[in-house]
C-alpha atoms as one frame of an Amber mdcrd trajectory, in Angstrom:
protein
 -40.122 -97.390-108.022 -38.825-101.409-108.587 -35.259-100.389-108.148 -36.523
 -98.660-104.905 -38.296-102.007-103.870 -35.649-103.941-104.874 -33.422-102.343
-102.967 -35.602-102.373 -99.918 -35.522-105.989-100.208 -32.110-106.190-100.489
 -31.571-104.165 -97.249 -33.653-106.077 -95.425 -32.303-109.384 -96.438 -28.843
-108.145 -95.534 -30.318-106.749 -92.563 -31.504-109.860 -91.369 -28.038-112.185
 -92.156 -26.057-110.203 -89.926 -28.930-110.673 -87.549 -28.905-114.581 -87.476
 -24.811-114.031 -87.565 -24.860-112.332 -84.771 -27.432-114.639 -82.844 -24.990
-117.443 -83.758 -21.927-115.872 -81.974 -23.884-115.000 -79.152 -24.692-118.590
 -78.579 -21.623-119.992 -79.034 -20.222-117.750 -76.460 -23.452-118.235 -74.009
 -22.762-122.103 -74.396 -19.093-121.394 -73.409 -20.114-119.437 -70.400 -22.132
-122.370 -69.708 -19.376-124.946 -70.017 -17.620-122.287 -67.452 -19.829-122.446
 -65.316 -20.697-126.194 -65.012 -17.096-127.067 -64.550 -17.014-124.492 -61.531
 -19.818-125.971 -60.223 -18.264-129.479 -60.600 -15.278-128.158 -58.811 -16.810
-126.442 -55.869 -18.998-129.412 -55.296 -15.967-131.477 -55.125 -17.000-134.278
 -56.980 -14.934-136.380 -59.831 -14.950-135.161 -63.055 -17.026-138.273 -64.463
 -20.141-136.386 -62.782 -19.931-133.296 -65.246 -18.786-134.725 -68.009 -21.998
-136.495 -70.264 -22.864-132.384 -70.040 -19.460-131.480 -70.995 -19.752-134.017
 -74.231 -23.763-132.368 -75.001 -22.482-129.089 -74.711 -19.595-129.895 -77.037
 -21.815-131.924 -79.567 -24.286-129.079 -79.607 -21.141-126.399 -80.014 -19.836
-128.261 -83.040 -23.342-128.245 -84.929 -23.580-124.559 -84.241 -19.832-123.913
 -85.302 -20.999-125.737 -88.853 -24.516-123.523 -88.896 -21.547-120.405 -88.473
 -19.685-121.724 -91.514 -23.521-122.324 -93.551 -24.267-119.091 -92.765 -21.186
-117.552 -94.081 -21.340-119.329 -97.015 -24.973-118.187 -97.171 -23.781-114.671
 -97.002 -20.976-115.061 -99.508 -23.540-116.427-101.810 -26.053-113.839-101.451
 -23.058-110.983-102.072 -22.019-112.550-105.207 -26.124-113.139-106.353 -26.257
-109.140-105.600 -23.921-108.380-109.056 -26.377-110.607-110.923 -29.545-108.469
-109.841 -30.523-105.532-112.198 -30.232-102.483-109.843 -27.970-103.909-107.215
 -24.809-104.483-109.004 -24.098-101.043-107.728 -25.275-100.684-104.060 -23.691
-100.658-101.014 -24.942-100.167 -97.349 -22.819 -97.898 -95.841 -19.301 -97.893
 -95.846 -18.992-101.960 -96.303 -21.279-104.251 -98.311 -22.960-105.136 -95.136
 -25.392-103.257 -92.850 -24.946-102.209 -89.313 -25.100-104.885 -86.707 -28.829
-104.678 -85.065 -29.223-107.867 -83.836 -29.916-108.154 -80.408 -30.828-111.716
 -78.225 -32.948-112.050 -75.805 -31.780-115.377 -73.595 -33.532-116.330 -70.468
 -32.390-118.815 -67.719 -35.179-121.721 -68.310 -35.008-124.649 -65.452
Protein backbone atom coordinates (compact mmCIF):
# COMPACT_ATOMS: atom_id res chain seq x y z
CA UNK A 1 0.00 0.00 0.00
CA UNK A 2 3.09 2.84 0.71
CA UNK A 3 4.96 1.66 -2.30
CA UNK A 4 1.58 2.13 -4.15
CA UNK A 5 1.32 5.75 -2.66
CA UNK A 6 4.64 6.41 -3.19
CA UNK A 7 4.52 5.73 -6.45
CA UNK A 8 1.39 7.72 -7.03
CA UNK A 9 3.28 10.57 -5.81
CA UNK A 10 5.98 10.04 -7.86
CA UNK A 11 3.76 9.98 -11.02
CA UNK A 12 2.20 12.87 -10.27
CA UNK A 13 5.23 14.88 -9.51
CA UNK A 14 6.68 13.77 -12.83
CA UNK A 15 3.44 14.41 -14.25
CA UNK A 16 3.42 17.82 -13.33
CA UNK A 17 7.40 18.79 -14.44
CA UNK A 18 6.76 18.00 -17.88
CA UNK A 19 3.68 20.11 -17.40
CA UNK A 20 5.48 23.40 -16.30
CA UNK A 21 8.22 22.25 -19.17
CA UNK A 22 5.95 22.31 -21.53
CA UNK A 23 4.18 25.66 -20.40
CA UNK A 24 7.71 27.13 -20.60
CA UNK A 25 8.27 26.27 -24.34
CA UNK A 26 5.00 27.35 -25.18
CA UNK A 27 5.79 30.78 -23.95
CA UNK A 28 8.89 31.22 -25.30
CA UNK A 29 7.53 30.48 -28.65
CA UNK A 30 4.16 32.70 -27.98
CA UNK A 31 6.66 35.61 -27.03
CA UNK A 32 8.46 34.95 -30.38
CA UNK A 33 5.27 35.08 -32.31
CA UNK A 34 4.82 38.21 -30.54
CA UNK A 35 8.16 39.75 -31.42
CA UNK A 36 6.87 38.61 -35.13
CA UNK A 37 4.25 40.23 -35.03
CA UNK A 38 5.21 43.65 -33.53
CA UNK A 39 7.97 44.05 -36.01
CA UNK A 40 5.28 43.48 -38.88
CA UNK A 41 3.27 45.85 -37.42
CA UNK A 42 6.21 48.33 -37.17
CA UNK A 43 6.83 47.70 -40.79
CA UNK A 44 3.41 48.07 -42.25
CA UNK A 45 2.92 51.20 -40.27
CA UNK A 46 5.97 52.53 -41.82
CA UNK A 47 7.49 54.05 -39.03
CA UNK A 48 11.42 53.96 -37.88
CA UNK A 49 12.50 51.24 -36.05
CA UNK A 50 13.18 53.43 -32.77
CA UNK A 51 9.19 53.24 -32.37
CA UNK A 52 9.18 49.33 -31.77
CA UNK A 53 12.09 48.87 -30.25
CA UNK A 54 11.76 49.67 -26.04
CA UNK A 55 9.11 46.50 -26.83
CA UNK A 56 11.64 44.70 -28.75
CA UNK A 57 14.27 45.15 -25.61
CA UNK A 58 11.01 44.01 -22.88
CA UNK A 59 10.26 41.22 -24.92
CA UNK A 60 13.91 40.21 -25.06
CA UNK A 61 14.56 40.91 -21.24
CA UNK A 62 11.48 38.91 -20.40
CA UNK A 63 12.71 35.96 -23.05
CA UNK A 64 16.08 35.71 -21.33
CA UNK A 65 14.52 35.26 -17.70
CA UNK A 66 12.28 32.58 -19.10
CA UNK A 67 15.22 30.89 -21.11
CA UNK A 68 17.06 30.72 -17.38
CA UNK A 69 13.52 29.41 -15.64
CA UNK A 70 13.99 26.56 -18.86
CA UNK A 71 17.52 25.76 -17.67
CA UNK A 72 16.08 25.79 -13.52
CA UNK A 73 13.64 23.63 -14.52
CA UNK A 74 15.82 21.16 -16.17
CA UNK A 75 18.04 21.12 -13.55
CA UNK A 76 14.98 20.66 -11.34
CA UNK A 77 14.12 17.63 -13.31
CA UNK A 78 17.61 16.18 -13.39
CA UNK A 79 17.58 16.51 -9.70
CA UNK A 80 14.39 14.94 -9.02
CA UNK A 81 15.54 11.76 -11.47
CA UNK A 82 18.63 11.24 -9.59
CA UNK A 83 16.54 11.78 -5.87
CA UNK A 84 14.20 8.87 -7.48
CA UNK A 85 17.31 6.03 -6.96
CA UNK A 86 17.53 7.30 -3.37
CA UNK A 87 13.70 6.59 -2.60
CA UNK A 88 12.85 3.05 -1.23
CA UNK A 89 10.43 1.71 -3.93
CA UNK A 90 11.37 3.92 -6.80
CA UNK A 91 14.83 2.95 -7.55
CA UNK A 92 13.09 0.65 -9.92
CA UNK A 93 10.18 2.47 -11.71
CA UNK A 94 9.74 3.81 -14.84
CA UNK A 95 6.73 5.53 -16.62
CA UNK A 96 6.43 4.10 -19.75
CA UNK A 97 8.96 3.53 -22.12
CA UNK A 98 11.31 6.63 -20.80
CA UNK A 99 11.76 7.85 -17.22
CA UNK A 100 9.32 10.53 -17.97
CA UNK A 101 5.52 10.56 -18.43
CA UNK A 102 3.53 11.48 -21.43
CA UNK A 103 3.32 15.12 -22.28
CA UNK A 104 -0.31 16.41 -20.94
CA UNK A 105 0.26 19.78 -20.55
CA UNK A 106 -1.88 21.94 -22.31
CA UNK A 107 -2.00 26.21 -22.10
CA UNK A 108 -4.62 28.10 -22.20
CA UNK A 109 -3.38 31.86 -23.49
CA UNK A 110 -5.81 34.59 -24.13
CA UNK A 111 -5.25 37.93 -26.02
CA UNK A 112 -5.60 40.49 -22.87
CA UNK A 113 -5.59 44.41 -24.04
Amino acid sequence: MRKQIIESAAFEVATQVRAVEDCIDSTLAEIAELQARILRANSVAGVSVAAANPSIEHLLATMSGIVSARGAIAGCHAALVDAKGRVPGLRTVSFGDTECPEKTARTDLRVVA
